[in-house]
N, C-alpha and C positions, 0 to 999 in steps of 0.2 A: 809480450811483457810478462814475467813472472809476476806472479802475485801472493804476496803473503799471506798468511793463517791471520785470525782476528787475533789467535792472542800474541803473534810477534809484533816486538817491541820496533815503531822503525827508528831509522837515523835519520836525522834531516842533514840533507849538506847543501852546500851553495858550489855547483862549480861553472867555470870561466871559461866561452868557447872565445877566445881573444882571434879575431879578426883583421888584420892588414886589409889595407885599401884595394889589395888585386884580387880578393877572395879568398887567401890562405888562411888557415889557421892552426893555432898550437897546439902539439899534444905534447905528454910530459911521459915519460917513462918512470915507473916505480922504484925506489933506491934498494937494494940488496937486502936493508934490512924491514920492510915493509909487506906486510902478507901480499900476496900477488907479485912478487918481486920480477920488474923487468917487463909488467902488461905497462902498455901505453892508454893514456887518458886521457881526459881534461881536466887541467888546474880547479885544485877545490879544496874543501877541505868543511868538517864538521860546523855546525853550527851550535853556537854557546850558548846555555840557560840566559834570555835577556836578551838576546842578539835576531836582526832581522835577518833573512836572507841578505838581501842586501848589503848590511854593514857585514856581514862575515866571510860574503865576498871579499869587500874590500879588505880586510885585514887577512884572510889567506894568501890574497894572491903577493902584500907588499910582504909578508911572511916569507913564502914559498917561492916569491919569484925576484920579489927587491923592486914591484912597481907601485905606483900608484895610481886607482881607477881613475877617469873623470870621465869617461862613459859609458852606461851601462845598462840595455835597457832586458828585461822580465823575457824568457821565453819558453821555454819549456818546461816539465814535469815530469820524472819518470820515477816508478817505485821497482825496485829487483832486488828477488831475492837472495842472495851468496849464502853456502852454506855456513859462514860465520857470524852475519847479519842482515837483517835488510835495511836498505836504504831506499830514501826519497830524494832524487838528485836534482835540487832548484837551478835550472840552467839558467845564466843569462850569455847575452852576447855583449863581447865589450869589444869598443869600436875603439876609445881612446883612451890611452892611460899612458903616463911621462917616466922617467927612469928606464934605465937598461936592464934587459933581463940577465937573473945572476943566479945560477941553482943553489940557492941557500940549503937546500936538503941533500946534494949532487947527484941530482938528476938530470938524464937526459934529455933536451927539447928537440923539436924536431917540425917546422913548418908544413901543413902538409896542402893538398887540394883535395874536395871531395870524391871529383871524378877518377882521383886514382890514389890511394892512401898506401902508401908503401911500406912503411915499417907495420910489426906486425912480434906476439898478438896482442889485440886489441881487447879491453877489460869490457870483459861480455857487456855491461851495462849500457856503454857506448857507440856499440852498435845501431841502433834505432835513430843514436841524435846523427851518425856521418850519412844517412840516407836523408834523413828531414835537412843536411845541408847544401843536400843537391839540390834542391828547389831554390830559384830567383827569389827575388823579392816582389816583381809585376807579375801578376797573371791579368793576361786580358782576355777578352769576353768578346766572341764576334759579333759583329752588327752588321752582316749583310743584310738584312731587311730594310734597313734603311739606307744601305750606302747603296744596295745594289753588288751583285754578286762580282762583278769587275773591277768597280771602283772598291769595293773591301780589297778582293788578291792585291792589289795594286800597293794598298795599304799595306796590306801585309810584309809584301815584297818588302816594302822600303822599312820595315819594323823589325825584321829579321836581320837584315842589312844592318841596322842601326843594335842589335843586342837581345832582341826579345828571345826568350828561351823556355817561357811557356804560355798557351793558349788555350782556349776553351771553346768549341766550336759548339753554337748554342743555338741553332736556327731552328725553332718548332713549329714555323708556318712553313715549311719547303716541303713538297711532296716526298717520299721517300727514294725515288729515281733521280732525283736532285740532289738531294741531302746528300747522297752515294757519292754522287760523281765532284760533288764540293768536297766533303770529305776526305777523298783521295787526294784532293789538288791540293787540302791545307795540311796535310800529311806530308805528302810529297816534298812539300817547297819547305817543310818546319824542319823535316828529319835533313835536310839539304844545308841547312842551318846547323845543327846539332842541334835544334828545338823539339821541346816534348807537345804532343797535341792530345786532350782528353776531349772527348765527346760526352756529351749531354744525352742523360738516361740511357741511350742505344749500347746496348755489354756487345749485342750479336754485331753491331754495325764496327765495334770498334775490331771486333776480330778479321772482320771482312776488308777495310781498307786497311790492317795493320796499326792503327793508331795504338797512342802507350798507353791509354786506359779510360776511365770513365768518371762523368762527375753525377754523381746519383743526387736525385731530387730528394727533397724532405720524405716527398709519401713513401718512396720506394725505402728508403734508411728504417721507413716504421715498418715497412713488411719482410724485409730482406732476413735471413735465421745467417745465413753467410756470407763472407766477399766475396764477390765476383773474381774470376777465375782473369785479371788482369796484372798487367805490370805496377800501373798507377793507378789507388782510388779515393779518388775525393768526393765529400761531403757537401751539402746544400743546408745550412743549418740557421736557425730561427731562434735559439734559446738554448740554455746549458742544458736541457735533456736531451734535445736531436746532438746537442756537441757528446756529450756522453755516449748518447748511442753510437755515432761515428765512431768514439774510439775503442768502444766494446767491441763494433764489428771489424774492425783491426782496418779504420781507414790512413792512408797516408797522409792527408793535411783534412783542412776542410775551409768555406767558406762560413763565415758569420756576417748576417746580414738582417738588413740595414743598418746603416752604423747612422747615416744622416740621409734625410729627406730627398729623395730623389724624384726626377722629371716626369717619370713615366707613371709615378704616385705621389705626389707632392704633398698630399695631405694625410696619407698614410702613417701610421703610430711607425717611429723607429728610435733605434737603441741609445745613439748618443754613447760619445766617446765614454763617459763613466760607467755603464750599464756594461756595454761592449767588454772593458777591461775587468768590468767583475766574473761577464759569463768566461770569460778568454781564460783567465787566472787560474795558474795550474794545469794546463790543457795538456794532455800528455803529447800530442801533433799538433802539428803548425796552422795556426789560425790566419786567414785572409782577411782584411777589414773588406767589405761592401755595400757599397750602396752613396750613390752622390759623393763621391769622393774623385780630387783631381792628383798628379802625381805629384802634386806639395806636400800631399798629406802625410806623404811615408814616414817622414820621420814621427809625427804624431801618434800612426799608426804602430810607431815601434813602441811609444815612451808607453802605452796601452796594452802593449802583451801582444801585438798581433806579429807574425813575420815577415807580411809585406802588405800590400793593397791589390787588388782586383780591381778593374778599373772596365764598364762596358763604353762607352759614349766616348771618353775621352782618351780610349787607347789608341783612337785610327783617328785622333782632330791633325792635319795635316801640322 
């Protein structure tokens, strides 16, 4: 992410990754007469003295595009610098909104999917949000400890079958000649899938069975000077300064956790959905809600700033 001098002035904008029910989403091409003329983006536009992100949302997009919101929940933040200004580009995702799209400014749209974005080029900014769109909205968390290493694959099996497309293989009581040889096997049968698998703390182990990357523990985020030399790295984070550092050390999402009281510490201090969407707020990568949460949550975990839920106990309940 570029980052600006203290004494540039930034822009604040609100822009719109509008999402269809199958996972596409819009981009909008530049009109001829617009500096960048002809990069492709996401619907947005300035933010007015008085105006929240949110309402300037809505009035760009029924501007720019002839619709209007009725869903729209907080997600991302990114600040870049263009050599004509810089901007802060408040992302939300909008699930629902009525009227037909009409290029009011005649502009070209264009549906696209993440895993393969074909029109081109792409306004440098927006680079950062089509990778943060590759990511699900579930990440689950293995629980062979408790299911037993059989009855998890099994689990698995039937979870990959059914959608799952990414996982976090988490087991820290298995000796290390174990951990290997599971590892491969959750690799093996995710990538069979087109699912991603990150392993927990082990950078060395994920090189050896090939997995796409690693989910680093809080201590290691405090010792680490840089990213581990993977595909995918996620964060283990406790409060807005481990979230911070995650995205100083240029991680791709991260977990935020405890959001609600969970089994395995029931009496343990956690964050509660308001605290949660204060630390989340502004987050430049995608935040995971965690901690005693079931898959009802999501949508709550969205109206919060999170981008999906992380789920350990209730990802493999039959």
């Amino acid at each position: 992410m570029n980052k600006p001098t203290e004494e540039a002035k930034i822009l604040e904008v609100s822009a719109a990754v509008l999402q269809r029910s199958d996972g596409t989403f819009l981009l909008a091409q530049r009109p001829p007469d617009k500096i960048w003329a002809g990069y492709w983006e996401f619907p947005g536009g300035k933010i007015e003295p008085g105006e929240t992100p949110y309402h300037a949302l809505v009035r760009e997009l029924r501007e720019e595009l002839g619709i209007t919101v009725q869903t729209a929940y907080p997600w991302l933040s990114r600040v870049f610098a263009y050599p004509h200004a810089t901007v802060r580009l408040n992302f939300f995702r909008v699930t629902e909104w009525s009227g037909e799209l009409h290029p009011h400014e005649g502009q070209q749209f264009s549906w696209q999917n993440s895993a393969r974005v074909v029109v081109d080029p792409i306004l440098p900014a927006n680079a950062p949000i089509l990778r943060a769109l590759e990511l699900p909205f579930l990440y689950a968390i293995s629980n062979a400890a408790e299911l037993g290493v059989e009855l998890f694959l099994k689990r698995l099996e039937a979870r990959l079958e059914m959608g799952l497309r990414l996982i976090q293989l988490r087991e820290k009581d298995l000796p290390r000649n174990e951990l290997r040889a599971l590892a491969q096997q959750v690799t093996t049968m995710a990538h069979a899938h087109g699912a991603k698998v990150l392993l927990n703390s082990d950078v060395a182990l994920v090189q050896e069975v090939s997995a796409d990357g690693v989910q680093l523990a809080s201590v290691q985020l405090a010792e680490l000077r840089q990213r581990p030399a993977v595909d995918w790295c996620a964060a283990s984070c406790h409060s807005a300064e481990e979230l911070r550092r995650a995205e100083a050390l240029g991680c791709d999402f991260a977990l935020l956790s405890p959001v609600l009281p969970t089994q395995s510490h029931p009496g343990a201090p956690h964050l509660g959905w308001d605290n949660f969407a204060a630390v989340a707020a502004g987050s430049t990568i995608p935040v995971y809600a965690l901690g005693g949460l079931k898959h009802d949550d999501l949508q709550t975990a969205w109206q919060h700033g999170a981008h999906g839920i992380a789920l350990l106990r209730q990802a493999w309940v039959p």
